[in-house]
C-alpha positions in Angstrom: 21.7 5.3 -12.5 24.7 3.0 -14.2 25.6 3.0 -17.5 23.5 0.1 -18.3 20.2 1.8 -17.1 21.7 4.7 -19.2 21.8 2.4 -22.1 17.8 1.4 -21.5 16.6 4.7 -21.2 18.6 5.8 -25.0 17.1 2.8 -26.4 14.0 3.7 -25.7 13.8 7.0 -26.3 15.6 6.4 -30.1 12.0 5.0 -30.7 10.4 8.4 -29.7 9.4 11.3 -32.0 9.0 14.6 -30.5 5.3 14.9 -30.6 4.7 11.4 -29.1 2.9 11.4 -26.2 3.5 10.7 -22.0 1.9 6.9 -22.0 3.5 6.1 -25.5 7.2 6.9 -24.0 6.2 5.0 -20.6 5.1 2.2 -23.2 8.3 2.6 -25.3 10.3 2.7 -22.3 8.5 -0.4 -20.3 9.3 -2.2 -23.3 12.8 -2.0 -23.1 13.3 -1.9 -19.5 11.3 -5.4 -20.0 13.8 -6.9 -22.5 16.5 -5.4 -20.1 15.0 -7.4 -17.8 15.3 -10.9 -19.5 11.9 -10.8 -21.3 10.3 -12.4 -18.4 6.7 -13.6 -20.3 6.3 -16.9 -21.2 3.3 -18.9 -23.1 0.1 -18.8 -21.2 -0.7 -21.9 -18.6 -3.9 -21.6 -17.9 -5.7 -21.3 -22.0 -8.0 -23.2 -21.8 -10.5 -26.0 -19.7 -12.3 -25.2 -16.3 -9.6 -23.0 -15.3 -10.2 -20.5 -18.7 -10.2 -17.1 -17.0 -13.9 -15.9 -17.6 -12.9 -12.1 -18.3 -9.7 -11.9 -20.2 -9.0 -8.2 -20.1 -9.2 -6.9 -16.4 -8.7 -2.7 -15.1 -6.9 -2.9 -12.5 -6.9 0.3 -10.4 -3.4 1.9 -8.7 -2.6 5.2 -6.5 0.7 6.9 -7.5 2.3 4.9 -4.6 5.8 3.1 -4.5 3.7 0.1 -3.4 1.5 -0.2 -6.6 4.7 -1.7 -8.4 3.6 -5.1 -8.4 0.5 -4.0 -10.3 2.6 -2.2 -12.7 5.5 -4.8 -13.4 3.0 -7.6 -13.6 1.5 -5.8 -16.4 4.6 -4.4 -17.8 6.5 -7.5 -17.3 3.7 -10.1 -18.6 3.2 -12.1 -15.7 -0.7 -11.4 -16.5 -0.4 -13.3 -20.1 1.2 -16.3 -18.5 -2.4 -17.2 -17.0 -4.4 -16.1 -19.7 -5.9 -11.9 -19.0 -4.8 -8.5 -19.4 -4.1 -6.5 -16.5 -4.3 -2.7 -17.8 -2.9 -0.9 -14.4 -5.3 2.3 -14.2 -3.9 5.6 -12.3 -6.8 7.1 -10.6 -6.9 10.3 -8.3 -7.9 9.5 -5.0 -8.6 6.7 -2.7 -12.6 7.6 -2.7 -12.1 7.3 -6.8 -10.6 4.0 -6.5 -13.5 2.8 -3.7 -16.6 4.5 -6.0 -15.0 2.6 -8.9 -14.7 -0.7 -7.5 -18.2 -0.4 -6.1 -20.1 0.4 -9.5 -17.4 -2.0 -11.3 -15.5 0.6 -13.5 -12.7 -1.2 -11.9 -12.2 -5.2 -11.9 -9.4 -4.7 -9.0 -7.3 -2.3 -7.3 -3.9 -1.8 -5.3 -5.9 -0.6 -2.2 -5.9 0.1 1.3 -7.2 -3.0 3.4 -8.8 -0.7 5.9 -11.0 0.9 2.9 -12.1 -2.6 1.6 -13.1 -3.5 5.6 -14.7 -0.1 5.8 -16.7 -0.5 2.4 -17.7 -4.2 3.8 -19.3 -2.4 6.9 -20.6 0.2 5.4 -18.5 3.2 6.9 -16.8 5.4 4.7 -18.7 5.0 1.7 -21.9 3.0 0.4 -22.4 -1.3 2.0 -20.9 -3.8 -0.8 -19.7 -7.1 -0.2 -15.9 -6.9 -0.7 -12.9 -9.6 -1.2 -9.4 -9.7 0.0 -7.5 -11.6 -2.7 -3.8 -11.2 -1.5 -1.8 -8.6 0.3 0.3 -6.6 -2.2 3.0 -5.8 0.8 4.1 -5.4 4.1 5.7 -1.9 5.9 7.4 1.2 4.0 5.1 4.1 4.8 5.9 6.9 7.1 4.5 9.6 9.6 6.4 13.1 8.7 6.1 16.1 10.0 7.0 19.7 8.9 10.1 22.1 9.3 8.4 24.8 11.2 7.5 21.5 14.0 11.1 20.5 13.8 11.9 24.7 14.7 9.7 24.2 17.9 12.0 21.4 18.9 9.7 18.3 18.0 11.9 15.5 16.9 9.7 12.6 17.7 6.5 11.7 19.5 7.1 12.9 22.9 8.5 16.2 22.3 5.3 16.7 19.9 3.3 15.8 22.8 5.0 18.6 25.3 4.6 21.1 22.6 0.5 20.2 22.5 0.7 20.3 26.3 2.1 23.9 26.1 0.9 25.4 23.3 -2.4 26.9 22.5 -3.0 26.9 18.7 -4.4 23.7 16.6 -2.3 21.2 14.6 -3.4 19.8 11.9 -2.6 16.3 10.4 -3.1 14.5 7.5 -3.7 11.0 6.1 -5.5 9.5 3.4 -9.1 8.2 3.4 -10.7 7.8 7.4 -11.0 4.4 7.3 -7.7 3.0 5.5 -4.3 1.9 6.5 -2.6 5.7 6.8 -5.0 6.9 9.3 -4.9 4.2 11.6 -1.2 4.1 11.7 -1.1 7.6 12.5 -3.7 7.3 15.0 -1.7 4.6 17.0 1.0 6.5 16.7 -0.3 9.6 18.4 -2.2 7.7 21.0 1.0 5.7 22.0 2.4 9.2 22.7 -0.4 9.9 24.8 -1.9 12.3 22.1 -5.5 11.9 21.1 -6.0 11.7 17.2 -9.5 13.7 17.4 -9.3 15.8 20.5 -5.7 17.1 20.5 -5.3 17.9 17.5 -7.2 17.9 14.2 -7.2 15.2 11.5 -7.9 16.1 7.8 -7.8 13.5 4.4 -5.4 14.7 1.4 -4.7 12.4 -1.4 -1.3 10.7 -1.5 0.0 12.9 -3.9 -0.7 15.9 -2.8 0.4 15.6 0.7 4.2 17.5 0.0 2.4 20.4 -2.1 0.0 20.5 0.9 2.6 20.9 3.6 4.6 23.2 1.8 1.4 25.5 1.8 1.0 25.1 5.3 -2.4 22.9 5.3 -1.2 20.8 7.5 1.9 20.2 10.1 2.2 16.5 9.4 0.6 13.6 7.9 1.0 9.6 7.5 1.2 8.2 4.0 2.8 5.7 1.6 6.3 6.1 0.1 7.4 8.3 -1.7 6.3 10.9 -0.5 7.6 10.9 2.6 11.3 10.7 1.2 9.8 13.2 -1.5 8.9 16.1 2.1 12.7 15.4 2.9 13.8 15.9 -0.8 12.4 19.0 -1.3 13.7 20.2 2.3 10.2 20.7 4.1 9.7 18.1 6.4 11.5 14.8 8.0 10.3 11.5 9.0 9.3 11.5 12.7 8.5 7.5 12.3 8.4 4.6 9.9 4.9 2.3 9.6 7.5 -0.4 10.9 8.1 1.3 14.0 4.7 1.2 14.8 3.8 -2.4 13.4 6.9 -4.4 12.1 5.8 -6.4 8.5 2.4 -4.8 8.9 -0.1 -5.5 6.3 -0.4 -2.6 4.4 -2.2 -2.8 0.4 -4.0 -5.5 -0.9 -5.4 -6.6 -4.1 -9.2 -5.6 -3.6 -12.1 -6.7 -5.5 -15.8 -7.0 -5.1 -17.5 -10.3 -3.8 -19.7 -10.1 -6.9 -16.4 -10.2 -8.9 -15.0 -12.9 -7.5 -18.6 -14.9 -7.5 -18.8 -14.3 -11.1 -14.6 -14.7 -12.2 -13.2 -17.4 -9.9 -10.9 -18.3 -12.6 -9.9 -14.5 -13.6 -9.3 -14.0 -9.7 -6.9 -16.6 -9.0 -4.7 -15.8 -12.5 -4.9 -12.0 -11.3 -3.2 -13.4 -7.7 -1.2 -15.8 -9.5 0.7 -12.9 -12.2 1.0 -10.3 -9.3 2.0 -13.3 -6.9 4.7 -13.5 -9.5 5.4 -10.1 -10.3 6.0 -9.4 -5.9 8.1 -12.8 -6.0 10.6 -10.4 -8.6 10.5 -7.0 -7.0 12.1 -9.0 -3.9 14.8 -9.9 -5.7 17.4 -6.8 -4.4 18.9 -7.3 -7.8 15.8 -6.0 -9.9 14.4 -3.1 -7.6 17.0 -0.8 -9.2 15.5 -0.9 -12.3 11.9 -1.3 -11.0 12.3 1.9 -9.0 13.0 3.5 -12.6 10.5 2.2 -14.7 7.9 2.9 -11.6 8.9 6.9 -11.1 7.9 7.3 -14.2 4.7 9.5 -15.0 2.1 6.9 -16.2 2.9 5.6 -12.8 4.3 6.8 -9.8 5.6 10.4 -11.1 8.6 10.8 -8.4 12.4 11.6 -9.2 13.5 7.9 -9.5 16.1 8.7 -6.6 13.3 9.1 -4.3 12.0 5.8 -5.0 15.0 4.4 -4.9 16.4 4.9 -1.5 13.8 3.6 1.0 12.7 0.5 -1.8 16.2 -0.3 -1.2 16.0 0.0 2.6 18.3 2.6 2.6 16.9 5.3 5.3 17.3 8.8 6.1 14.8 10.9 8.3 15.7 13.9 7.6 17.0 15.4 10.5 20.6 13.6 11.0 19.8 9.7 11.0 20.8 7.3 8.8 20.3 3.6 8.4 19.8 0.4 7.1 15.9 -0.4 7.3 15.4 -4.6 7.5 11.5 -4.0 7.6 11.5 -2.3 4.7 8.8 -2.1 2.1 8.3 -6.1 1.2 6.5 -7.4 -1.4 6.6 -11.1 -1.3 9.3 -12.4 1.6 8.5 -16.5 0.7 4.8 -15.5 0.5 4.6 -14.2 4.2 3.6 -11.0 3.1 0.8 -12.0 0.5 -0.9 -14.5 2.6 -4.3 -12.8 3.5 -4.1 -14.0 7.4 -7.6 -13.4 8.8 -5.8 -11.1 11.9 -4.8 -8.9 9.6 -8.0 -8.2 8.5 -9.6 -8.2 11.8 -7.1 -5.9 13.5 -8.6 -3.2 11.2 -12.0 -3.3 12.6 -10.6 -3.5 15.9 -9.6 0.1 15.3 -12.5 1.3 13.5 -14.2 0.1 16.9 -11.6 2.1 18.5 -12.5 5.0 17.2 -16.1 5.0 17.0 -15.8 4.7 13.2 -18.0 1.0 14.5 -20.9 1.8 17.5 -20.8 -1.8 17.9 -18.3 -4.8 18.0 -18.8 -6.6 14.6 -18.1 -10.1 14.0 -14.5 -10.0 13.9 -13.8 -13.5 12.9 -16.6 -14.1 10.7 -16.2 -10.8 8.8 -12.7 -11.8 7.9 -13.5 -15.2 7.0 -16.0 -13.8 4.3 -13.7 -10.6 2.7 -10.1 -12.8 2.8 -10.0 -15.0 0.1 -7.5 -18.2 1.6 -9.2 -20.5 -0.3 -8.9 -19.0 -4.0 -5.2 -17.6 -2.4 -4.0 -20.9 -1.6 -5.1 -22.4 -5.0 -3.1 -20.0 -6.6 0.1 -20.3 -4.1 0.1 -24.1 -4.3 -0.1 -23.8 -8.4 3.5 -21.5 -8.0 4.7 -24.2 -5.5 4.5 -21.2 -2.7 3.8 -22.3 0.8 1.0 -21.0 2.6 0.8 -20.6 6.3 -0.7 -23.3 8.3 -2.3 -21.1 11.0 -4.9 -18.0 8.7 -3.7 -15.9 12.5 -0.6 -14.1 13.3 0.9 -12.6 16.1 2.4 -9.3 16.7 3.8 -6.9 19.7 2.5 -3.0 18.1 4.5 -0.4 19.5 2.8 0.1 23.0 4.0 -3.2 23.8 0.5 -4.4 23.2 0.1 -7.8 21.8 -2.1 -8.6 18.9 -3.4 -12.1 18.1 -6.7 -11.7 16.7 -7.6 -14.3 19.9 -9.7 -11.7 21.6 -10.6 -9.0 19.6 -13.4 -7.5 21.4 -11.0 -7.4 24.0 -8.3 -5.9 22.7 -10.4 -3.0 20.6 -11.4 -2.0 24.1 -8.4 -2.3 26.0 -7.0 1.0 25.0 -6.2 4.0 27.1 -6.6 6.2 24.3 -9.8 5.5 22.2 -13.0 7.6 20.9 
């Protein structure tokens, strides 16, 4: 921390009484770390006219995850007033708590998983609801770790885990964080492009985010797949090490998105585009290398993220270490914005999800891929809100990526593809 962050922190905590509580101090603390930062909030743009944001005051659901900062600053920062709401960022428990609450509309939006908002839109994995896609909050920066005691039996990456399945006869357990979200199917690719199947060779459990480290150090599980920082947090606390980044497997993968119900957006056009437009913002400044310092402090704090703000730090910075002797510099690291590549919700992206909920029999039957995408990605309302911050938006809603197995994705074929694999329920 410098001497300047020092500085922040005593300012703050001048303000603070002994008896105050958690959120006051986080609120105290934002504050200044705000001001620190230039006191980014200007007068509101969009007050008044057609564009008047129907619902001013907007819950905005998060998971203790390094990737919910751009909730968090835009709220913290004041992006959100700039257009006219209130984003209150709400902490909630578990990714079944965020889905439940976005369903019965406890929640106007959420940091979420794009696979759950896909899964919730085909009825698998909780209750049918018509779902929107309004941006994608980031790109890479979640991990796949595995325990000390796997490391002791000589597993250092995927295919010495697959000789020690081969030759041993117990189960393995491994963890990721709700069946149809982003964590399992990056595990699941993973093991099945080391020839290990995700159901039948070993056995797959869900664990919140949060708890995954006290989990492993219990022994529930002998690795799991989950979001930053609590992979760095297994290697802090010297009982696991990263066996493989989400980047290895899918380089700028599209990871969270800002999720909403189609009702919500039906009913709030205006409300939905500010909410992309002050967290479009708000990922725009996290990229700046210059402000993640001080982002990765305000974030680790309890309200939010609750993680020593060294463990933050590190991989938001790109600066890697799995654990078990390697070191380096990570250019796929977590991204939140990268000249509005990452927040563009391409219809692929969307698409390649129910390509592996087809996969793994989460689907009986190939969907609409195209169609499906068309409906829950929101380019139209996306691109309203990029042209209004002079951000340019892709001219082709598909992408193209090698995964990897060396297999191509392009969202050309996907009935195809979803049944192409070697390894598949």
């Amino acid at each position: 921390m410098t001497t300047n962050d020092r500085n922040i922190d005593k300012k703050a905590d001048m303000h603070v009484d002994k008896g105050i509580d958690t959120r006051r101090r986080t609120i105290i603390k934002a504050a200044a770390v705000a001001t620190a930062f230039g006191g980014l909030a200007t007068r509101g743009v969009w007050a008044a006219g057609s564009d008047k944001p129907e619902k001013e005051e907007v819950k905005v659901g998060f998971i203790p995850l390094t990737d919910c900062a751009s909730v968090v600053m835009a709220s913290v920062l004041g992006f959100d007033k700039k257009y006219g709401i209130k984003i209150t960022p709400s902490k909630e428990a578990s990714w079944a708590a965020i889905r439940d609450k976005l369903v019965n509309g406890e929640l106007h939006g959420a940091h979420v998983l794009y696979g759950l908002i896909y899964g919730v839109q085909m009825g698998i994995g909780g209750q049918q609801k018509d779902m929107a896609n309004l941006m994608t909050l980031n790109n890479n920066g979640q991990a796949i770790t595995l325990s000390n005691q796997l490391k002791e039996k000589g597993v250092t990456s995927g295919a010495t885990l697959k000789r020690l399945l081969d030759n041993e006869n117990r189960d393995y357990t491994f963890a990721q964080t709700f069946p149809t979200g982003t964590h399992a199917m990056w595990l699941y690719y993973w093991l099945a492009s080391n020839g290990i199947h995700p159901f039948k060779d070993v056995k797959t459990i869900v664990v919140p985010p949060p708890q995954m480290v006290a989990n492993m150090r219990i022994g529930n599980m002998d690795g799991y797949c989950v979001g930053e920082p609590w992979n760095a947090r297994a290697i802090y606390d010297k009982i696991g090490f990263t066996v493989a980044t989400s980047q290895d497997i899918w380089a700028d993968h599209p990871e969270k998105i800002l999720g909403t119900t189609a009702d919500f957006v039906a009913k709030n056009p205006n409300t939905a585009r500010a909410m992309i437009m002050a967290i479009l913002e708000a990922s725009r400044f996290i990229d700046a290398t210059a402000n993640r310092s001080k982002v990765a402090q305000l974030i680790s704090s309890k309200s939010y993220v609750n993680a020593p703000e060294e463990v933050i730090e590190g991989r938001f910075l790109g600066h890697y270490d799995n654990g078990i002797g390697k070191k380096w510099e990570d250019p796929n690291y977590m991204k939140f914005f990268n000249d509005g590549k990452v927040s563009f919700p391409y219809l692929s992206d969307g698409m390649w999800f129910l390509t592996q909920h087809k996969r793994w029999g989460l689907l009986k039957s190939d969907p609409d891929y195209l169609g499906i995408a068309q409906k829950v990605n929101q380019i139209k309302l996306y691109s309203e809100a990029a042209s209004q911050l002079g951000i340019s938006v892709p001219k082709d809603p598909m992408r193209s990526s090698k995964l990897i197995d060396g297999v191509v994705w392009d969202g050309k074929d996907p009935k195809a593809y979803a049944a192409g694999f070697k390894v598949k329920a």
